[in-house]
Structures are given as C-alpha cells and as structure tokens.
CHARMM internal coordinates of N, CA and C (Angstrom, degrees):
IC EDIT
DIST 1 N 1 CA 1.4466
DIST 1 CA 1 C 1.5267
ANGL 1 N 1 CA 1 C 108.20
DIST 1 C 2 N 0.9554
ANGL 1 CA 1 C 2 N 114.68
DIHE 1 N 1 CA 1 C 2 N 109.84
DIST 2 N 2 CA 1.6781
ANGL 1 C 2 N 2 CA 132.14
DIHE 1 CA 1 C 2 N 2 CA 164.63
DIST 2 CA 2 C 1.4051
ANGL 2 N 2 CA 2 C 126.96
DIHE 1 C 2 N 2 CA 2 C -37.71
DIST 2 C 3 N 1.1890
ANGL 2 CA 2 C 3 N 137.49
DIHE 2 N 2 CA 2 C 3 N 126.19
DIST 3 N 3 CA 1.5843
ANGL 2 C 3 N 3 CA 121.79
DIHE 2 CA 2 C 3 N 3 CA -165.75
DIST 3 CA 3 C 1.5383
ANGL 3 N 3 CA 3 C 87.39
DIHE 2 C 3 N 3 CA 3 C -99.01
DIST 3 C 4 N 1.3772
ANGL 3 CA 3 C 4 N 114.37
DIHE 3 N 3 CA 3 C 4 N 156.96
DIST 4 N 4 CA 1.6597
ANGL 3 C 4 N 4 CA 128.64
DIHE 3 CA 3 C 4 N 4 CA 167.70
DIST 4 CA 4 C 1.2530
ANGL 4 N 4 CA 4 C 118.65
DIHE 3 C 4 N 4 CA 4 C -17.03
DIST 4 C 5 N 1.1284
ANGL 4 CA 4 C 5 N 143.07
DIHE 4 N 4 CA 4 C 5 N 118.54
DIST 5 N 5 CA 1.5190
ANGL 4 C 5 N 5 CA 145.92
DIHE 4 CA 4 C 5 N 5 CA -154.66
DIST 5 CA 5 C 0.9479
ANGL 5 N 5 CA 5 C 135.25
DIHE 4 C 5 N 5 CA 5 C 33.15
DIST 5 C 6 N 1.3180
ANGL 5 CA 5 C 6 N 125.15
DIHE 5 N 5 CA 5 C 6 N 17.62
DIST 6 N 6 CA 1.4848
ANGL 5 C 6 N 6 CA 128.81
DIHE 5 CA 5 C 6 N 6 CA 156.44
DIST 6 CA 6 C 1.6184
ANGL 6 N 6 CA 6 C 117.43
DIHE 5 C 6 N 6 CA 6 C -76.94
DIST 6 C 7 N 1.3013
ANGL 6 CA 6 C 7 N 101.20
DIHE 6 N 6 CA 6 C 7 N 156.22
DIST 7 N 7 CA 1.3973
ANGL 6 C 7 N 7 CA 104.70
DIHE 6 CA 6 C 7 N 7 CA -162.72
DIST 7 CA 7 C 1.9717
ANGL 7 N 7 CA 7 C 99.46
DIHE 6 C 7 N 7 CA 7 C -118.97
DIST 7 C 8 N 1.2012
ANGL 7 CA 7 C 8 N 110.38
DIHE 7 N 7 CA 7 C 8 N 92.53
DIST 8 N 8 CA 1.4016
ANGL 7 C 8 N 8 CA 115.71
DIHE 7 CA 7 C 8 N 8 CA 157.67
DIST 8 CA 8 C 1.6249
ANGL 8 N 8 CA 8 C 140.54
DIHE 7 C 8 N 8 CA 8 C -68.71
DIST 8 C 9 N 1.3980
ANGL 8 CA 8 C 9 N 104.70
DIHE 8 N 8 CA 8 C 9 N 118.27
DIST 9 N 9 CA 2.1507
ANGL 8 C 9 N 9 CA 109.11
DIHE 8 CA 8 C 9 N 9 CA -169.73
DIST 9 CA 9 C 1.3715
ANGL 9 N 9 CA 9 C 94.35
DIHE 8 C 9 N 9 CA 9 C -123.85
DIST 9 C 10 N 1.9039
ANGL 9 CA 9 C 10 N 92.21
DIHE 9 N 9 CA 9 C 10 N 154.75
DIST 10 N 10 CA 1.2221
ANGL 9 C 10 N 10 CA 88.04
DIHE 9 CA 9 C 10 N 10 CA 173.21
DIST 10 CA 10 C 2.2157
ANGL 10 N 10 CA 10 C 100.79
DIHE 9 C 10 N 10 CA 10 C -105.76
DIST 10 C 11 N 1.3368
ANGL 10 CA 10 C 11 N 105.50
DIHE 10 N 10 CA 10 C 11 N 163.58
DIST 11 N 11 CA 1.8110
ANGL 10 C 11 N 11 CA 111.18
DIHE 10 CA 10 C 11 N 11 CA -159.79
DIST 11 CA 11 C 1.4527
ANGL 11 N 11 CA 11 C 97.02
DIHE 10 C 11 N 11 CA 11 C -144.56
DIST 11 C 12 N 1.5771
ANGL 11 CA 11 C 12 N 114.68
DIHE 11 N 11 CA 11 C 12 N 179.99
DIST 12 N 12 CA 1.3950
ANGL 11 C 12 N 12 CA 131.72
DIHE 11 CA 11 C 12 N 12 CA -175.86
DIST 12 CA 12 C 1.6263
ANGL 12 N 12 CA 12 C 95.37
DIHE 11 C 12 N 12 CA 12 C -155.11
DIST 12 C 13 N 1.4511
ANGL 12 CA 12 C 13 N 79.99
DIHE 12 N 12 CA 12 C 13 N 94.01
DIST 13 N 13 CA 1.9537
ANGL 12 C 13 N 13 CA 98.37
DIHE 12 CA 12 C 13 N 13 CA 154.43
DIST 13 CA 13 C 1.5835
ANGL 13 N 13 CA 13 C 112.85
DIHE 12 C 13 N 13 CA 13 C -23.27
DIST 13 C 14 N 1.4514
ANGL 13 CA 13 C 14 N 114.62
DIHE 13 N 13 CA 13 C 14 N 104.03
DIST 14 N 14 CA 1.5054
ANGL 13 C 14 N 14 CA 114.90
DIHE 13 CA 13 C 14 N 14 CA 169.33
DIST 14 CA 14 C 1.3766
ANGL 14 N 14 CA 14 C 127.34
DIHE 13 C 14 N 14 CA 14 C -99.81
DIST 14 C 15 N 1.2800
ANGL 14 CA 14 C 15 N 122.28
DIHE 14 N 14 CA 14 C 15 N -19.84
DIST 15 N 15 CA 0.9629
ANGL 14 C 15 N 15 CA 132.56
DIHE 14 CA 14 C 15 N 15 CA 173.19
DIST 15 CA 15 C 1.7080
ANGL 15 N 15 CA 15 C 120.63
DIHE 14 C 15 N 15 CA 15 C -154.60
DIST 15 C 16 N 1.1995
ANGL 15 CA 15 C 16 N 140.23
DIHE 15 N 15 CA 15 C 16 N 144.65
DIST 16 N 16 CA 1.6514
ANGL 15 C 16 N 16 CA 156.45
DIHE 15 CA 15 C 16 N 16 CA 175.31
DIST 16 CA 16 C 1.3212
ANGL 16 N 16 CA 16 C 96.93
DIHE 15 C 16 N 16 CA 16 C -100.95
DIST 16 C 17 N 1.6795
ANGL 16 CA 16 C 17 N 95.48
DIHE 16 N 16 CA 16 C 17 N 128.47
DIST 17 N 17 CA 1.2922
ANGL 16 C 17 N 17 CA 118.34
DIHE 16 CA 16 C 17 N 17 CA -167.80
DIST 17 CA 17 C 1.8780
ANGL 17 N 17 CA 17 C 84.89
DIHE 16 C 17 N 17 CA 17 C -145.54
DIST 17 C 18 N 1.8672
ANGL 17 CA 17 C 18 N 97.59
DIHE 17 N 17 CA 17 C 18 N 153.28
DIST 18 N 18 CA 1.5767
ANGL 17 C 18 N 18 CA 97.94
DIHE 17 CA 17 C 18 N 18 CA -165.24
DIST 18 CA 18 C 1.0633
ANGL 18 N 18 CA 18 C 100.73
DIHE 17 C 18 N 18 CA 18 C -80.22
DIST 18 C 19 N 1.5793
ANGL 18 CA 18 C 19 N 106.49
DIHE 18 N 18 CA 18 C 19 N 168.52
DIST 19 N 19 CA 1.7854
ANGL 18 C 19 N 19 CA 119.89
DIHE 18 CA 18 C 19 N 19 CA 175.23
DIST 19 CA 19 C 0.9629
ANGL 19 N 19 CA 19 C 116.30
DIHE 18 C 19 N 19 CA 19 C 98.01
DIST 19 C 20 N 1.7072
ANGL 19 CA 19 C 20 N 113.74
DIHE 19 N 19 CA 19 C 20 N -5.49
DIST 20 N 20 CA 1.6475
ANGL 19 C 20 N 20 CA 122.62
DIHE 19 CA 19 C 20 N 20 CA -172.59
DIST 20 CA 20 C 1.4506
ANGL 20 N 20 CA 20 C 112.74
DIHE 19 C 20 N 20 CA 20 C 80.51
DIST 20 C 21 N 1.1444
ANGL 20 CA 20 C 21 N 111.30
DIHE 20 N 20 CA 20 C 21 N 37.00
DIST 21 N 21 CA 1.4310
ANGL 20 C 21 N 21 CA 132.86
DIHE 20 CA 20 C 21 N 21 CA 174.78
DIST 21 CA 21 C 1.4378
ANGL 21 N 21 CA 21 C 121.16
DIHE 20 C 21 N 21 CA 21 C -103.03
DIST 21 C 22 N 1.6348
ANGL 21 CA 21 C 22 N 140.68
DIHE 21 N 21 CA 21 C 22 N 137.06
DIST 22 N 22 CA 1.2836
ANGL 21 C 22 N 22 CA 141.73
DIHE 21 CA 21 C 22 N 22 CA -148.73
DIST 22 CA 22 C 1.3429
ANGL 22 N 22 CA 22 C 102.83
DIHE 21 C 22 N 22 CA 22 C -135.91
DIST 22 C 23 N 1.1506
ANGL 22 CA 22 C 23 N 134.70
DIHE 22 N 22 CA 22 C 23 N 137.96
DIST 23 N 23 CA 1.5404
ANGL 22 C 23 N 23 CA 120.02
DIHE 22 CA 22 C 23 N 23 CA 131.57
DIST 23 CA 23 C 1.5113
ANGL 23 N 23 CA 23 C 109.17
DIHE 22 C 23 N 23 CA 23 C -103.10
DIST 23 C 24 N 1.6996
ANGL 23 CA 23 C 24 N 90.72
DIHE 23 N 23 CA 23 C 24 N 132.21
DIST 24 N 24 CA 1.7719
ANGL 23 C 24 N 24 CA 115.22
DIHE 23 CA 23 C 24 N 24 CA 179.97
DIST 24 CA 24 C 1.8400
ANGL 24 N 24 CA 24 C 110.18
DIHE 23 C 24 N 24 CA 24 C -98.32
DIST 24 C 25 N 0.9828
ANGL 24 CA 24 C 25 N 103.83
DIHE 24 N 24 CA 24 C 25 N 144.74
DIST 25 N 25 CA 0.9203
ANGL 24 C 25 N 25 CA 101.80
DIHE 24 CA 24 C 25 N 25 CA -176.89
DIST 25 CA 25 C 1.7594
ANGL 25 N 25 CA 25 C 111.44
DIHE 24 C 25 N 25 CA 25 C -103.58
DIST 25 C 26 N 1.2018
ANGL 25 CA 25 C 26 N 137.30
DIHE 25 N 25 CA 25 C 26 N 87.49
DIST 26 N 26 CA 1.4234
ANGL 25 C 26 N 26 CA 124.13
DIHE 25 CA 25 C 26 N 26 CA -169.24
DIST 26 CA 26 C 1.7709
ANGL 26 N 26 CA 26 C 137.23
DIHE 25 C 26 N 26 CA 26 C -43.90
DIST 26 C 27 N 0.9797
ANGL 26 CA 26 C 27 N 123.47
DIHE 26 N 26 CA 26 C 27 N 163.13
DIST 27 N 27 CA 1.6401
ANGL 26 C 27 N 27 CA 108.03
DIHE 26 CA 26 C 27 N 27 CA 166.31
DIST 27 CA 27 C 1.4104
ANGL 27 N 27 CA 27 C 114.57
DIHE 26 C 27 N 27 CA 27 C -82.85
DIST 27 C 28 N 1.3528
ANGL 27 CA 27 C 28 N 124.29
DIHE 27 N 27 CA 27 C 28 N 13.53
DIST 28 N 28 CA 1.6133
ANGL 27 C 28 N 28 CA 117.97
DIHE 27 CA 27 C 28 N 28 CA 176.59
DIST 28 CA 28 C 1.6952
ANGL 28 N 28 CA 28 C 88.82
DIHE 27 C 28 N 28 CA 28 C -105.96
DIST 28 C 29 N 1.3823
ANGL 28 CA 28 C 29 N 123.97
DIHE 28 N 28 CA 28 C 29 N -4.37
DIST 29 N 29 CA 1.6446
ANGL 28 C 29 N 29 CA 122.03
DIHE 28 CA 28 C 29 N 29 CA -172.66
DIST 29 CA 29 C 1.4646
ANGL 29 N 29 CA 29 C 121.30
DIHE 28 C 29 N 29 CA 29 C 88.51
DIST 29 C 30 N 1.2522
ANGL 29 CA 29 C 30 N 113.93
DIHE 29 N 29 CA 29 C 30 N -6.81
DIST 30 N 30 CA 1.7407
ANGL 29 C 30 N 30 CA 114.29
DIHE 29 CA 29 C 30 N 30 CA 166.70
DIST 30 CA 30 C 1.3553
ANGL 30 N 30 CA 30 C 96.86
DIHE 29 C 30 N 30 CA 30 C -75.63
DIST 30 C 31 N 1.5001
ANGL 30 CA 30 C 31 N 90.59
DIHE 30 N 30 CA 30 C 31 N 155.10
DIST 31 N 31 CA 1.6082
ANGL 30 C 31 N 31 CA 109.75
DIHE 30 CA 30 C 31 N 31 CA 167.72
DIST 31 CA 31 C 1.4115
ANGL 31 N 31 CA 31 C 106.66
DIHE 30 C 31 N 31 CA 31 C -126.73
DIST 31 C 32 N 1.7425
ANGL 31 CA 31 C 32 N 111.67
DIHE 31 N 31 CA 31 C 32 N 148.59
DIST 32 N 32 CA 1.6515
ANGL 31 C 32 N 32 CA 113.80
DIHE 31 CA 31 C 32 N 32 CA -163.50
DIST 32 CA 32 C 1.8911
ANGL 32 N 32 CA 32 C 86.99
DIHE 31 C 32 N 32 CA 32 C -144.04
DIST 32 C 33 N 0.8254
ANGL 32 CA 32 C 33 N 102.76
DIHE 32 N 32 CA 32 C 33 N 167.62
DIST 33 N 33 CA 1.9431
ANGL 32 C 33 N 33 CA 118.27
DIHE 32 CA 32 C 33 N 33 CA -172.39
DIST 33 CA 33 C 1.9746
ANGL 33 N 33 CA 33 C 81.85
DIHE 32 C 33 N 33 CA 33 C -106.83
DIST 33 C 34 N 1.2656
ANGL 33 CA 33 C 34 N 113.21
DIHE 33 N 33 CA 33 C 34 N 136.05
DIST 34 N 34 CA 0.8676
ANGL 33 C 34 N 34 CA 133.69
DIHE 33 CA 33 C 34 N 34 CA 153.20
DIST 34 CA 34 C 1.5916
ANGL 34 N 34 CA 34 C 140.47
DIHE 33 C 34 N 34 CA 34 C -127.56
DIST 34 C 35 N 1.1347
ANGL 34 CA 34 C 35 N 134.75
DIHE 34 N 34 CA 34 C 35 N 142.10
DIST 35 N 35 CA 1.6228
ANGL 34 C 35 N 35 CA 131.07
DIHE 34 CA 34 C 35 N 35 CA 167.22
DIST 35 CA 35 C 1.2813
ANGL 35 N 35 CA 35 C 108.90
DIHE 34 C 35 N 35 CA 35 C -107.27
DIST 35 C 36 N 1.6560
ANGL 35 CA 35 C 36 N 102.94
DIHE 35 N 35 CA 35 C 36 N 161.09
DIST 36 N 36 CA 1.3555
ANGL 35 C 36 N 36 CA 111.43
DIHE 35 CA 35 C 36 N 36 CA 179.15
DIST 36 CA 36 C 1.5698
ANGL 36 N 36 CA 36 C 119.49
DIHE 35 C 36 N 36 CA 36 C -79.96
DIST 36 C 37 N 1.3333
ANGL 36 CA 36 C 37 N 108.91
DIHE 36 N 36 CA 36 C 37 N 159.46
DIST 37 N 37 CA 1.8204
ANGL 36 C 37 N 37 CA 111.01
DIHE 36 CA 36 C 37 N 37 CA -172.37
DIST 37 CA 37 C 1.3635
ANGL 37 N 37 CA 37 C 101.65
DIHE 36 C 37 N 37 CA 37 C -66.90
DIST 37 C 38 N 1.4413
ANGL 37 CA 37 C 38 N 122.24
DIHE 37 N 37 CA 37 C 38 N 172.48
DIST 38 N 38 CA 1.2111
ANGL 37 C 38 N 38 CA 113.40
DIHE 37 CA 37 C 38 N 38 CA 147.59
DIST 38 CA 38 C 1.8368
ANGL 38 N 38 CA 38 C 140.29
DIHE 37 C 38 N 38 CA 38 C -44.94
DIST 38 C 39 N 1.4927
ANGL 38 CA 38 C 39 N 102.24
DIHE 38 N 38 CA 38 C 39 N -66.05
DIST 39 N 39 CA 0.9652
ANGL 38 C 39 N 39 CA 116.73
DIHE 38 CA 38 C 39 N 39 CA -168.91
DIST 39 CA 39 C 2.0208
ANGL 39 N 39 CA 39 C 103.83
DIHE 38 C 39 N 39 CA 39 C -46.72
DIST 39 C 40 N 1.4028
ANGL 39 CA 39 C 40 N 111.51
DIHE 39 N 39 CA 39 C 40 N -49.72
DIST 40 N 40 CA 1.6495
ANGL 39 C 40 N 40 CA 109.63
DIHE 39 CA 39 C 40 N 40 CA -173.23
DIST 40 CA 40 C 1.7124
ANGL 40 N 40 CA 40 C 101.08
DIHE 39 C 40 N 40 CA 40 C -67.61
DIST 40 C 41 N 1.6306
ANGL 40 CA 40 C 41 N 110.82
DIHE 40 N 40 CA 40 C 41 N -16.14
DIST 41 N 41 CA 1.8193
ANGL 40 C 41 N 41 CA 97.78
DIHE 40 CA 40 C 41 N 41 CA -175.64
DIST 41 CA 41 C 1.2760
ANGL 41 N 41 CA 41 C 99.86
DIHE 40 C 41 N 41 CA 41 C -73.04
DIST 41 C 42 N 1.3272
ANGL 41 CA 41 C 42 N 120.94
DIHE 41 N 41 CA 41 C 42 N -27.28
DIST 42 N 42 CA 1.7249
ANGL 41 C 42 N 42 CA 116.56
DIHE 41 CA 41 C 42 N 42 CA -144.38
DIST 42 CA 42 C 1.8979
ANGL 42 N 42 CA 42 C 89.56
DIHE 41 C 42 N 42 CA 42 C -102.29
DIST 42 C 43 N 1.4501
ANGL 42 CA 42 C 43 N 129.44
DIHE 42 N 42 CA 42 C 43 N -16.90
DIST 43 N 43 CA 0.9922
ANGL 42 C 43 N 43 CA 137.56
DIHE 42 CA 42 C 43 N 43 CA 135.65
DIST 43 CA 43 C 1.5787
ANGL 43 N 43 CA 43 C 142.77
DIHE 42 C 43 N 43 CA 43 C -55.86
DIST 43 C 44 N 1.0890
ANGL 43 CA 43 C 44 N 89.35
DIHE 43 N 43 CA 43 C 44 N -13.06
DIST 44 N 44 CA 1.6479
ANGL 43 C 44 N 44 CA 91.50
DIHE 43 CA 43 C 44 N 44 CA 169.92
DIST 44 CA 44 C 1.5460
ANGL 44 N 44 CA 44 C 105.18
DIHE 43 C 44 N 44 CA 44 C 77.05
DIST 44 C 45 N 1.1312
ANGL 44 CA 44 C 45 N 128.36
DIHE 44 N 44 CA 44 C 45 N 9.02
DIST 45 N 45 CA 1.4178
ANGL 44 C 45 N 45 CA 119.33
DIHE 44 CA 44 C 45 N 45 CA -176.05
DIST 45 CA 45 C 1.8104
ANGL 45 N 45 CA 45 C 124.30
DIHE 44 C 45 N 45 CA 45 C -73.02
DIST 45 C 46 N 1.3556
ANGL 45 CA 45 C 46 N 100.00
DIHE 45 N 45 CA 45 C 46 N 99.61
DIST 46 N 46 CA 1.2995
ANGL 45 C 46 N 46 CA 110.60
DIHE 45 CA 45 C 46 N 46 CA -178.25
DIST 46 CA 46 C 1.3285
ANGL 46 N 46 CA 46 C 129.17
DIHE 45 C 46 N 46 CA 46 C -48.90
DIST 46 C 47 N 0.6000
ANGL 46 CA 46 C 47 N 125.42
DIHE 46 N 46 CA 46 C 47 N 123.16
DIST 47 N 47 CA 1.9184
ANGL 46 C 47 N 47 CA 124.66
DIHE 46 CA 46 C 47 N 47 CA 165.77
DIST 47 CA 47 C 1.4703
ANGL 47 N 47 CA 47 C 118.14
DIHE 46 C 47 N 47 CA 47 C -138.88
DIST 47 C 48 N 1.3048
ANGL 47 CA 47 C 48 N 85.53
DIHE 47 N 47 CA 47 C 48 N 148.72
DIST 48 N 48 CA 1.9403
ANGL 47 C 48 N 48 CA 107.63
DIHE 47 CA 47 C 48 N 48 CA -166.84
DIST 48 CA 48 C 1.3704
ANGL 48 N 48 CA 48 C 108.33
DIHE 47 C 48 N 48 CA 48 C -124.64
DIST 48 C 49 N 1.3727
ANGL 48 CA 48 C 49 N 123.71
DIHE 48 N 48 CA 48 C 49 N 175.69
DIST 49 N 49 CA 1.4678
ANGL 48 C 49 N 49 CA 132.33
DIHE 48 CA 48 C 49 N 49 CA -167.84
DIST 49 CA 49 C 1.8706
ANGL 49 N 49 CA 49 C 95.70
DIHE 48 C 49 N 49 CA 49 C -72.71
DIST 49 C 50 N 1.0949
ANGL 49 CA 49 C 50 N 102.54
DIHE 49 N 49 CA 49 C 50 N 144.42
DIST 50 N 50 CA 1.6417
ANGL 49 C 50 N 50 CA 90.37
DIHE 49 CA 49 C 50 N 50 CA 166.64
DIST 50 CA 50 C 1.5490
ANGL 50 N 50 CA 50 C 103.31
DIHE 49 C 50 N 50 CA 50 C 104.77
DIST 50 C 51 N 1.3306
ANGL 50 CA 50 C 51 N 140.53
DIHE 50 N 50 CA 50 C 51 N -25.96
DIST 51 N 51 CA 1.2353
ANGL 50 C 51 N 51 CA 151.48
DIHE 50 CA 50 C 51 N 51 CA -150.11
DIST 51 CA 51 C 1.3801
ANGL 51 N 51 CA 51 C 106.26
DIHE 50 C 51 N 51 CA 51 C -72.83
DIST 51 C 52 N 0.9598
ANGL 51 CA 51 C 52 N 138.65
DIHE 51 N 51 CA 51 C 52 N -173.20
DIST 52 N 52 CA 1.8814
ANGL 51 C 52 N 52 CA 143.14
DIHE 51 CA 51 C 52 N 52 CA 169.32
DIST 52 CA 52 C 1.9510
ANGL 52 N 52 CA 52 C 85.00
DIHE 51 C 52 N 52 CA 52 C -139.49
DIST 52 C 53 N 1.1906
ANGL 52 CA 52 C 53 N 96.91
DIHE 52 N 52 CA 52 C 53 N 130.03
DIST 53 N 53 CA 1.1655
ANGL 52 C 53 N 53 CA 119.70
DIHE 52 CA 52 C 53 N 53 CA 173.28
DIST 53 CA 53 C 1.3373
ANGL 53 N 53 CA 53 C 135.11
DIHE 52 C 53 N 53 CA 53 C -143.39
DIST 53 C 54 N 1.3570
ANGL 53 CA 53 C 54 N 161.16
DIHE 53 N 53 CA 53 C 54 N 158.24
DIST 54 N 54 CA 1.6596
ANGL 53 C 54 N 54 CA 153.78
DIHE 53 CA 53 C 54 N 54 CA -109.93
DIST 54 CA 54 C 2.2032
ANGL 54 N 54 CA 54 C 85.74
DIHE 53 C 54 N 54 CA 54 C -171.46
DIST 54 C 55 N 1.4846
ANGL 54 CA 54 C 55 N 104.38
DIHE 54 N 54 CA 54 C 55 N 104.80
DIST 55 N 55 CA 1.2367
ANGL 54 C 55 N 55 CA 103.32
DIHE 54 CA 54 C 55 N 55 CA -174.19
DIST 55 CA 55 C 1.4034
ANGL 55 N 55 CA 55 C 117.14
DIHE 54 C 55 N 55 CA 55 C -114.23
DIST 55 C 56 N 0.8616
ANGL 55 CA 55 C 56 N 141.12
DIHE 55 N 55 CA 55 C 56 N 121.62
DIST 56 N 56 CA 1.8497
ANGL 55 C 56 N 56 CA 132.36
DIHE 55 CA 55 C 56 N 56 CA -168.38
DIST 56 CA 56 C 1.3274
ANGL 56 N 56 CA 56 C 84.71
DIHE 55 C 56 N 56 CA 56 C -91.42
DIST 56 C 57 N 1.5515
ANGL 56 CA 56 C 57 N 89.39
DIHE 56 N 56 CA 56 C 57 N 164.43
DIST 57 N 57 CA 2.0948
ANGL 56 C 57 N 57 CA 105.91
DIHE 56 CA 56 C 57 N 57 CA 168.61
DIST 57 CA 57 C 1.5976
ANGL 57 N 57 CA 57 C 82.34
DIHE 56 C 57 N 57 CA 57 C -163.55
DIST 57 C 58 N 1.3794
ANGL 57 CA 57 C 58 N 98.11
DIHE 57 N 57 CA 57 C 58 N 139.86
DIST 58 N 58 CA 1.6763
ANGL 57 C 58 N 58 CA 117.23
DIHE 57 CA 57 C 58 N 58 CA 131.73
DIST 58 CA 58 C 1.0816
ANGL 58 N 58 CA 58 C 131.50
DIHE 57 C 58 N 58 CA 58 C -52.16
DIST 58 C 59 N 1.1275
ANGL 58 CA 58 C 59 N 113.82
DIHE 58 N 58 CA 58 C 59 N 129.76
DIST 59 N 59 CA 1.8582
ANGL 58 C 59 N 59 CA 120.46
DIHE 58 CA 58 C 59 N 59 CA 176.94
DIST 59 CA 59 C 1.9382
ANGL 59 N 59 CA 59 C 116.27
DIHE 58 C 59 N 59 CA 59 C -60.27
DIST 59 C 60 N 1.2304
ANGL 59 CA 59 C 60 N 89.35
DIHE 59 N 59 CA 59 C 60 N -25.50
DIST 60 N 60 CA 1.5592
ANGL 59 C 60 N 60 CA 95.94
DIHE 59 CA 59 C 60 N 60 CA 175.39
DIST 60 CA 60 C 1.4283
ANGL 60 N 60 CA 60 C 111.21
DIHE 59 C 60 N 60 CA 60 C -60.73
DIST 60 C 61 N 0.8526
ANGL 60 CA 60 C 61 N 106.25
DIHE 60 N 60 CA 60 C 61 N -43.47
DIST 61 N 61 CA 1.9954
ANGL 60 C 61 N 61 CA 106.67
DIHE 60 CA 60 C 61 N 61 CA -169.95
DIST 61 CA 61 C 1.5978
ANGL 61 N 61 CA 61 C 100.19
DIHE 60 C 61 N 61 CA 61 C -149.82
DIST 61 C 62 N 1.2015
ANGL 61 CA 61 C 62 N 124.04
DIHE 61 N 61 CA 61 C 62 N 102.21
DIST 62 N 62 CA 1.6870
ANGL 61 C 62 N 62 CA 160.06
DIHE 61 CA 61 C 62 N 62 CA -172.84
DIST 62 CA 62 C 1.7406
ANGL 62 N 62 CA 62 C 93.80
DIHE 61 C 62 N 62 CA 62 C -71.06
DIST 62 C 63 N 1.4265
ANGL 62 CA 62 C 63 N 121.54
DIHE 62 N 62 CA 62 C 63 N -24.95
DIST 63 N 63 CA 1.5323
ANGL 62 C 63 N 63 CA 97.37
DIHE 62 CA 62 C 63 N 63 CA -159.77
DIST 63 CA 63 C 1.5172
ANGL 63 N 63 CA 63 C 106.47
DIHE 62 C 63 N 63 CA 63 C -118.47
DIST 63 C 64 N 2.1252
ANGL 63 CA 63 C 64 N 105.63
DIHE 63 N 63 CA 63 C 64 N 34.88
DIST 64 N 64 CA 0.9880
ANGL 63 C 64 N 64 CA 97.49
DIHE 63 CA 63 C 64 N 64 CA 173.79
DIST 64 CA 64 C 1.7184
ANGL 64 N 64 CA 64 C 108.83
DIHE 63 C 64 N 64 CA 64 C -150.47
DIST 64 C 65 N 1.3842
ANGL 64 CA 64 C 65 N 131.87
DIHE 64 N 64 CA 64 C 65 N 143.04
DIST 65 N 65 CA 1.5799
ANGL 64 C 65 N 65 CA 87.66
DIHE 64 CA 64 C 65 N 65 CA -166.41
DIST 65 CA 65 C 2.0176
ANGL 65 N 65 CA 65 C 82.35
DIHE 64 C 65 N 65 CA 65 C -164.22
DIST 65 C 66 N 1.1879
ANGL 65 CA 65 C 66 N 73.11
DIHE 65 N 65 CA 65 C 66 N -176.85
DIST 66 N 66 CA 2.0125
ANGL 65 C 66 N 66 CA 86.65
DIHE 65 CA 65 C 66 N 66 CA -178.28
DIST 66 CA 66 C 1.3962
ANGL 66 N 66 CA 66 C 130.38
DIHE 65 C 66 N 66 CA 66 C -121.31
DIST 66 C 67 N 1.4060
ANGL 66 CA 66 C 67 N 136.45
DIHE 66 N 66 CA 66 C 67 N 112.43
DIST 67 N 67 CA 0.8230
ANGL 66 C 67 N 67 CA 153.04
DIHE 66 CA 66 C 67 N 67 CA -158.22
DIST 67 CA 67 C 1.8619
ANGL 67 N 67 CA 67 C 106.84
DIHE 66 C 67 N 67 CA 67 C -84.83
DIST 67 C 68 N 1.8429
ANGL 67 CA 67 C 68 N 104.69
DIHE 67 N 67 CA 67 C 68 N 119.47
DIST 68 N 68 CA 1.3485
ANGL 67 C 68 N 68 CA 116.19
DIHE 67 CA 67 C 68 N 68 CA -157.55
DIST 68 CA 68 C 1.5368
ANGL 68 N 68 CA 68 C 97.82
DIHE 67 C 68 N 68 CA 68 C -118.94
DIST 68 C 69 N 1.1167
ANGL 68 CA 68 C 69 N 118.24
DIHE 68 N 68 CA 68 C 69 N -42.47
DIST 69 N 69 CA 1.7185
ANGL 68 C 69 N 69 CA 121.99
DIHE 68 CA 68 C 69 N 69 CA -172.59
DIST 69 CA 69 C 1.3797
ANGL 69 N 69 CA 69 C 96.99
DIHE 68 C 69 N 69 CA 69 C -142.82
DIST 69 C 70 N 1.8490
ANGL 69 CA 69 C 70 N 100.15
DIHE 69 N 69 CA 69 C 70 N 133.85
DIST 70 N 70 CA 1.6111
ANGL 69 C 70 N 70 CA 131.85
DIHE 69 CA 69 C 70 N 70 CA 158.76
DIST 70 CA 70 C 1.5544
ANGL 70 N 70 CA 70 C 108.12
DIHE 69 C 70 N 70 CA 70 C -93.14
DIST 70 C 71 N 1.5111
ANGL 70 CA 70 C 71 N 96.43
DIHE 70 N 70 CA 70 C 71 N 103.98
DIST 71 N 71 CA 2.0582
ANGL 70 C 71 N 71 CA 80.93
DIHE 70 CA 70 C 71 N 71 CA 172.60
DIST 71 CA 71 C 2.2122
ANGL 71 N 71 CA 71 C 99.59
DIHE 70 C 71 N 71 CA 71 C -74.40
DIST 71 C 72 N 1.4970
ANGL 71 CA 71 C 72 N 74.02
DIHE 71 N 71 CA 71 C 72 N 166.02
DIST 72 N 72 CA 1.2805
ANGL 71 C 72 N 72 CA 93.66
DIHE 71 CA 71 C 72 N 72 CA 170.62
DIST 72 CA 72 C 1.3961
ANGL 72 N 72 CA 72 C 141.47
DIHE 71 C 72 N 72 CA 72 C -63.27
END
COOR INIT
IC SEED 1 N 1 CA 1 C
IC BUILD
C-alpha cells in the first residue's frame, strides 16, 4: 500500500548492486536503483536478478525508489 503521493510500478530486477541495492528495470522501460523496504530486510526476503517486483518512488526524484513486494 502506497503512502499519499507516492507512485508505485511493477519492474524486473536487472542487475545486484552492493548494500542490498538493485537496478529494476520498469514496465514503461526506465530503469531506477532501488533498495529493499524494511519490513522484507528484517524478513529475510531474498531476491535475485530476474524477479517481478512492486517498487514505490517519490515524485521528487523518479530515478530512485523502494522495493515493497517480490511476486512469486
């Protein structure tokens, strides 16, 4: 669930970058560097290149955003 003006997409992990850092690749074709939320770090929720994933961003700055849900 999206907080008030954030803008949620769904993407495919293209590349692992350190620190727990991603580049996603979107379905409009931009790509943005993302990290994982809390709740999936403190969960352990793995993700790998290739994944389908649910990414929030702020409207302020588009080329950076946070990763909330790994589909299955």
């Amino acid at each position: 669930m999206a907080k008030e003006g954030n803008i949620e997409m769904e993407g495919t992990i293209v590349d692992t970058l350190p620190n727990t850092m991603f580049r996603v690749q979107l379905e409009n074709g931009h790509i943005v560097i993302a990290h994982i939320s809390g709740k999936m770090r403190k969960n352990y929720i793995r993700i790998l290149t290739g994944d389908k994933v649910k990414v929030e961003m702020t409207p302020y700055d588009l080329s950076k955003g946070r990763i909330v849900y790994r589909a299955r």
